[in-house]
VOZA-685893 format. One record per residue (C-alpha): residue number from 1; x, y, z; chain. Coordinates in steps of 0.25 Angstrom, whole numbers. Each point is the difference from the previous one (the first is absolute). Example, Ala and Ser with C-alpha at 12.3 -4.5 7.8 and 13.67 -1.06 7.14 Angstrom:
2
ATOM pos    px    py    pz unit
ATOM   1    49   -18    31    A
ATOM   2     6    14    -2    A
***
This chain:
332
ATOM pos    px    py    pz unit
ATOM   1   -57  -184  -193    A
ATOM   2    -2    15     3    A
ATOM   3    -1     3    15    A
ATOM   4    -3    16     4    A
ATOM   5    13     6     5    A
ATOM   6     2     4    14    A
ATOM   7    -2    16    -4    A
ATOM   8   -13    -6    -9    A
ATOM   9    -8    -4    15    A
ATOM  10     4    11     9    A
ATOM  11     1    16    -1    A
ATOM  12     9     7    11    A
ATOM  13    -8    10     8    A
ATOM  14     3     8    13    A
ATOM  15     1    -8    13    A
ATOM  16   -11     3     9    A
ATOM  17     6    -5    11    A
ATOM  18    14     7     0    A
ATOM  19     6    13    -3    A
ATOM  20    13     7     5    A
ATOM  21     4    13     4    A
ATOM  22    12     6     8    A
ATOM  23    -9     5    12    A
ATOM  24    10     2    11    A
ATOM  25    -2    -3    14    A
ATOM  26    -5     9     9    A
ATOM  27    12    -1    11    A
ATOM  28     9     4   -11    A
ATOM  29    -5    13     3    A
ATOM  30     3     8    15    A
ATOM  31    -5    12    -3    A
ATOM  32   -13    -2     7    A
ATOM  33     7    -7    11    A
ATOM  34    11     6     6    A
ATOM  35    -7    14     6    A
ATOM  36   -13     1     5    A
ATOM  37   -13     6    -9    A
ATOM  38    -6    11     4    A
ATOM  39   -14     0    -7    A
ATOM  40    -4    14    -3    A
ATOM  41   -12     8    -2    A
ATOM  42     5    11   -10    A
ATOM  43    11     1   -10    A
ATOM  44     9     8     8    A
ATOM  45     1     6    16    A
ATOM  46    10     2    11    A
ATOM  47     4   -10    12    A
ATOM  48     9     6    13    A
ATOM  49    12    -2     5    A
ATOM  50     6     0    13    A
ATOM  51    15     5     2    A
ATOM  52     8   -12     3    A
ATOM  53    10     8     7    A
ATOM  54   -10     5     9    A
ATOM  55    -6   -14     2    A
ATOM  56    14    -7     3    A
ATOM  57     4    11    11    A
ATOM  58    -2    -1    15    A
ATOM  59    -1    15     8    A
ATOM  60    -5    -7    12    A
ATOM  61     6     7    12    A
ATOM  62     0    -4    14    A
ATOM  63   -13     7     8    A
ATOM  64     2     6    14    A
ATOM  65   -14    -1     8    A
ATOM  66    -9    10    -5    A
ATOM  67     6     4   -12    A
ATOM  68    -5    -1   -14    A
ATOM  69     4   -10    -9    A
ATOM  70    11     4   -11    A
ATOM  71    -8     6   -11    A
ATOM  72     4    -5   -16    A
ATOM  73    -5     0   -14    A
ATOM  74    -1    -7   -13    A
ATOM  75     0     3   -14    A
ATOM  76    -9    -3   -10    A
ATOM  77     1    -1   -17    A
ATOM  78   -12     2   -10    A
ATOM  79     4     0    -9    A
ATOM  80     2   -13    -7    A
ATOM  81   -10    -3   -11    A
ATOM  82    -4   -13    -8    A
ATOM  83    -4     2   -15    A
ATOM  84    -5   -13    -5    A
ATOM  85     1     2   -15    A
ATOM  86   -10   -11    -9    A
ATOM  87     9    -9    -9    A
ATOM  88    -9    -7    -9    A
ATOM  89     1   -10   -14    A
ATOM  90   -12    -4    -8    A
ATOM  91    -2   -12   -12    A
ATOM  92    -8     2   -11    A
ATOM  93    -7   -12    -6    A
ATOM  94    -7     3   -13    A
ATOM  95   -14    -8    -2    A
ATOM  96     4    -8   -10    A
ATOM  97    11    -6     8    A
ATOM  98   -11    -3    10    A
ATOM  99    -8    -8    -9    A
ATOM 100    11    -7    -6    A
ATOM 101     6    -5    13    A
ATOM 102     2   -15     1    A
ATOM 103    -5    -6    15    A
ATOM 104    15     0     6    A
ATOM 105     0    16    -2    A
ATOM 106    -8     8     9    A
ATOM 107     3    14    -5    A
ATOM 108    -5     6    13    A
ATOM 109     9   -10    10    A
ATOM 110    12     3    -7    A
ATOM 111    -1    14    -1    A
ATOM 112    -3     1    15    A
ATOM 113    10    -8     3    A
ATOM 114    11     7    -8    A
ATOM 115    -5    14     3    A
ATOM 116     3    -3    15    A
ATOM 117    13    -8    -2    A
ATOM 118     4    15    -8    A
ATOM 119    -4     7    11    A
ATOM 120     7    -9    11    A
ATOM 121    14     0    -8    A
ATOM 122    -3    15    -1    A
ATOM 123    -1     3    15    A
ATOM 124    11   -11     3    A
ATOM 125     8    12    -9    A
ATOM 126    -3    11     7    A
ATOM 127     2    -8    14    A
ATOM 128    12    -3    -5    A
ATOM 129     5    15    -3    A
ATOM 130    -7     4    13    A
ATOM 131     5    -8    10    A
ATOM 132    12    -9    -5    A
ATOM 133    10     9    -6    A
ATOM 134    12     9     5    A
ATOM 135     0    12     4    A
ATOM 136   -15    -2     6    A
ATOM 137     3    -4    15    A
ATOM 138    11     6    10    A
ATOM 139     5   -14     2    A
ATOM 140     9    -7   -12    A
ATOM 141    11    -8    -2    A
ATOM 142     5    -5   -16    A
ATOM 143     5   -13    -1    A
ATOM 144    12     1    -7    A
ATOM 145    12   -12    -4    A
ATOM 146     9     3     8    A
ATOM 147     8    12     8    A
ATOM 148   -12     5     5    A
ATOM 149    -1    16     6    A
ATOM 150    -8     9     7    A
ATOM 151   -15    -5    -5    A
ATOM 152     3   -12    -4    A
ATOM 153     1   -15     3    A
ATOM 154     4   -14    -8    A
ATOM 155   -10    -4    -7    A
ATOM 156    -8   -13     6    A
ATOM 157     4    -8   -13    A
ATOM 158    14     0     5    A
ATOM 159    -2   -13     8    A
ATOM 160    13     2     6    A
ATOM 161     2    13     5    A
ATOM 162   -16     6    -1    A
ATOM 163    -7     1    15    A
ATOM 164   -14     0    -2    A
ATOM 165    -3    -4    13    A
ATOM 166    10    11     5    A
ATOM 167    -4    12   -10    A
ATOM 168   -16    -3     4    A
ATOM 169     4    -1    15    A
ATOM 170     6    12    -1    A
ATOM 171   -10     8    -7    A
ATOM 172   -11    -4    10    A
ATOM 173     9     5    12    A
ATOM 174    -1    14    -9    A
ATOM 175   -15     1    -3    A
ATOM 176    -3    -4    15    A
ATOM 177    10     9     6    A
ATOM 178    -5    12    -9    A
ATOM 179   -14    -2     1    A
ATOM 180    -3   -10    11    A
ATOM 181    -7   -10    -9    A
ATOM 182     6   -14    -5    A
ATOM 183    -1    -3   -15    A
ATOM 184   -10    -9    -2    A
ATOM 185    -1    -3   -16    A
ATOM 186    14    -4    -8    A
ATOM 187    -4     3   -15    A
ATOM 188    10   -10   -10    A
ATOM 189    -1     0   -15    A
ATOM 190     1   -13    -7    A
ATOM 191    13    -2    -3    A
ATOM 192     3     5    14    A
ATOM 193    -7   -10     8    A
ATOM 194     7   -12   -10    A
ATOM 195    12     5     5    A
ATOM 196    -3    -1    12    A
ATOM 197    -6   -13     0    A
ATOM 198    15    -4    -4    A
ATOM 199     9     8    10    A
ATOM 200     8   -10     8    A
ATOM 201    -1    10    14    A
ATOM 202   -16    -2     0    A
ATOM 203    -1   -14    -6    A
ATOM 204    10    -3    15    A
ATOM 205   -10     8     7    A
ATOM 206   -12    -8    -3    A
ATOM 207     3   -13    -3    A
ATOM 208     0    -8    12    A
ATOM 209   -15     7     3    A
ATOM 210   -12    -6    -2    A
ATOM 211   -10     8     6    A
ATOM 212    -7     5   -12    A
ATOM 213     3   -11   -11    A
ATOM 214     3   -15    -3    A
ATOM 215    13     4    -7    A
ATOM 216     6     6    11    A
ATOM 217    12     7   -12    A
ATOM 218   -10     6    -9    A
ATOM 219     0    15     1    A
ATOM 220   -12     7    -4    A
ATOM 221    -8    13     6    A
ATOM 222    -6    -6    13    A
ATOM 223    14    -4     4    A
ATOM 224     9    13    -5    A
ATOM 225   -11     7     7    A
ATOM 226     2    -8    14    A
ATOM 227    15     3    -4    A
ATOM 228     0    15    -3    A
ATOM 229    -9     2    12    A
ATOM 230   -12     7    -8    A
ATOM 231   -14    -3    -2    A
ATOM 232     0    -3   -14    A
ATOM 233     7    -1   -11    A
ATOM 234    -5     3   -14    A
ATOM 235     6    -4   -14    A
ATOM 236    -1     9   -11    A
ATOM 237    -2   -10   -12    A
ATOM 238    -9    10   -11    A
ATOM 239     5     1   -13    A
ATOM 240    -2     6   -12    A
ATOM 241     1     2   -16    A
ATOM 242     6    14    -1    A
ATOM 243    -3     1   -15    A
ATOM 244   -10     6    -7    A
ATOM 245   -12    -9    -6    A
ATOM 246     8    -7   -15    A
ATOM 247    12     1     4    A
ATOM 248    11   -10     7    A
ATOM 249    -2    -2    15    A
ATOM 250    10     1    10    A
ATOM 251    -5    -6    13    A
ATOM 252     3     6    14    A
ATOM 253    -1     1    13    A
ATOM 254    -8    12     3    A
ATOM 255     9     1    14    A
ATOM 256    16     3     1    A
ATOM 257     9   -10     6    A
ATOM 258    -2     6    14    A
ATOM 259    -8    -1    13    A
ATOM 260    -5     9     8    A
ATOM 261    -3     1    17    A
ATOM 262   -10     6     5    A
ATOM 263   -11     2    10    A
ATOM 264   -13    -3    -5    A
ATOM 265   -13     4     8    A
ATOM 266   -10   -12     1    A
ATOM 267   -12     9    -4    A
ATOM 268    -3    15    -1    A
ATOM 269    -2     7    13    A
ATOM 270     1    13     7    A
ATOM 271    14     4     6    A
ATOM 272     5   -13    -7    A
ATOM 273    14     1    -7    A
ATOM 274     3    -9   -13    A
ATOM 275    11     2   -11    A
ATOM 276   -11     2   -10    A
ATOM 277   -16    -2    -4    A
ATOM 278    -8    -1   -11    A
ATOM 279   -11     9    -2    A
ATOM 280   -12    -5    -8    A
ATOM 281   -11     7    -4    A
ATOM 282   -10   -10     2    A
ATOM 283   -11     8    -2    A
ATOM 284     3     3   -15    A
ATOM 285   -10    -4   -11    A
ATOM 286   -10    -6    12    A
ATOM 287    10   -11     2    A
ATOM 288    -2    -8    14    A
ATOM 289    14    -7     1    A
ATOM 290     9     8     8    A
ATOM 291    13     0    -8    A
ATOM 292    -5     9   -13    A
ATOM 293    -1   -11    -9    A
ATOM 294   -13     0   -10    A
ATOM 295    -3    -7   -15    A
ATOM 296   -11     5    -8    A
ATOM 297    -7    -4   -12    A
ATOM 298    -8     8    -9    A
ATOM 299    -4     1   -16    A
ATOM 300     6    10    -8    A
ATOM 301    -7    -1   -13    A
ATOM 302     6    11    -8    A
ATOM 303    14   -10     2    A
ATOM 304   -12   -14    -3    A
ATOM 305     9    -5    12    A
ATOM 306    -4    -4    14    A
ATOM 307    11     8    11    A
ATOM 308     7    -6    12    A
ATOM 309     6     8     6    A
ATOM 310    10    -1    15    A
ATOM 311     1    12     9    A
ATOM 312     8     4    12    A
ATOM 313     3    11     9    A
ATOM 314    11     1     9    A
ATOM 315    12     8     6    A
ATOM 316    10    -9     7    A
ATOM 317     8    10    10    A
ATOM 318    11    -1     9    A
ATOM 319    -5     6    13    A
ATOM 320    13    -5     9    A
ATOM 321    13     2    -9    A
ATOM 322     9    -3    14    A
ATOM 323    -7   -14    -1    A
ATOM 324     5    -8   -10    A
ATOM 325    14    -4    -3    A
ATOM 326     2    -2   -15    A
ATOM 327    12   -10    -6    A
ATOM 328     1     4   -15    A
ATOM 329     7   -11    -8    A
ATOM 330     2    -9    10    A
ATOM 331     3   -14    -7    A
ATOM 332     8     2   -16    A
***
């Protein structure tokens, strides 16, 4: 007897319900969190500085009566400047692709969500070769193996003979003593944080507390942070596919095996010191967020393609090059 076969009664079509894409989480990325954002008005101007030398100096004097008080100075630099330069990415989809679209594919969603992923792994890049790099603060140690010298400590994946709690405490006593401000912010990449996660001198630390978990031995950034003696810790998790569109990808980490100290302002103010800022220009294209961020849409009918197109404009500085200490390679 002839029944219709399994393929005869149904046709596959696309889920309407379902679909997947390798969006990253958002605190993955640091670069919009660690320094204050400056919104700014135009694309480039000046900001002051006042001499730290002069600001951490007393030339009081004892006054007899009816004497003038001892007279002093201070200097004053205008010279630093922001530029925020515009980094931008656009998709094209042609209007056939449009009208051809099953349900599950909104060519508008997934162009705006992949022209901002773009330009958040793009400005995670540039965060990374601002700020968390060598040769960038006044303040850095490399981890090494072993026999370490003059600049440089044993690695924190040496769960032996590596001091993280030593090499932290120590480069806070630095920054505080040479500019009169704790640390508040430890930066770890990924695979810095799992090391330390593991290292038997902070796992002893924290395991008979239990004032911020129900598992008193699990280490994570609220208790490295109570540990350390900083505000916040941040884990640097972006990755990336550093090849071109075809070819094979080689996922990575967009940030070194290193972690950084620093003093990070709260929010943007006048005489307020802070390793770095982020400039934006939020008043670019008539945006309204503060953080230079915009995506368009528009019809380009010599291409027959509807554009969307992601904009930002930015210039991450360091203003305070004395207020971060940087460890390069930390963990092998």
């Amino acid at each position: 007897m002839a029944q219709p076969t399994v393929g005869a009664v149904h046709v596959d079509s696309a889920l309407t319900n379902i679909s997947v894409a390798y969006f990253q989480n958002a605190d993955n990325f640091v670069a919009g969190r660690v320094f204050p954002n400056v919104p700014v008005a135009k694309q480039s101007d000046r900001y002051f500085i006042l001499n730290k030398s002069d600001t951490m100096r007393s030339d009081s004097l004892k006054r007899a009566p009816g004497t003038a008080a001892a007279r002093r100075g201070y200097g004053l630099d205008n010279t630093p400047t922001y530029f925020c330069e515009e980094y931008s990415i656009a998709i094209p989809t042609p209007y056939q692709v449009y009208a051809n679209a099953d349900p599950a594919v909104d060519p508008d969603r997934i162009a705006a969500q992949l022209v901002m992923e773009d330009l958040l792994i793009d400005r995670e890049k540039n965060w990374v070769e601002t700020f968390f790099s060598t040769g960038v603060w006044d303040n850095e140690e490399t981890g090494v193996a072993s026999s370490p010298a003059s600049g440089e400590t044993i690695q924190w994946s040496d769960q032996t003979s590596g001091d993280p709690i030593g090499d932290i405490r120590a480069a806070k006593d630095t920054l505080m003593e040479t500019t009169g401000k704790m640390p508040n912010t430890l930066v770890l990449q990924r695979r810095v944080m799992s090391a330390l996660e593991d290292h038997p001198d902070i796992v002893d630390r924290i395991k008979f507390s239990t004032s911020t978990n129900d598992n008193p031995a699990r280490v994570n950034e609220t208790t490295l942070a109570a540990l350390f003696g900083v505000e916040r810790i941040m884990v640097a998790g972006g990755t990336q596919n550093t090849a071109a569109e075809g070819g094979t990808a080689p996922y990575s980490f967009i940030a070194g095996k290193s972690a950084m100290l620093c003093y990070a302002a709260p929010a943007p103010s006048l005489m307020t010191p802070s390793a770095g800022y982020t400039f934006s220009w939020s008043g670019y294209l008539g945006q309204t967020n503060p953080i230079g961020m915009a995506t368009k849409r528009r019809d380009d009918q010599d291409l027959g393609s509807i554009i969307v197109e992601g904009t930002m404009s930015y210039d991450q500085k360091v203003v305070a090059s004395d207020m971060a200490y940087f460890f390069g390679s930390i963990v092998s």
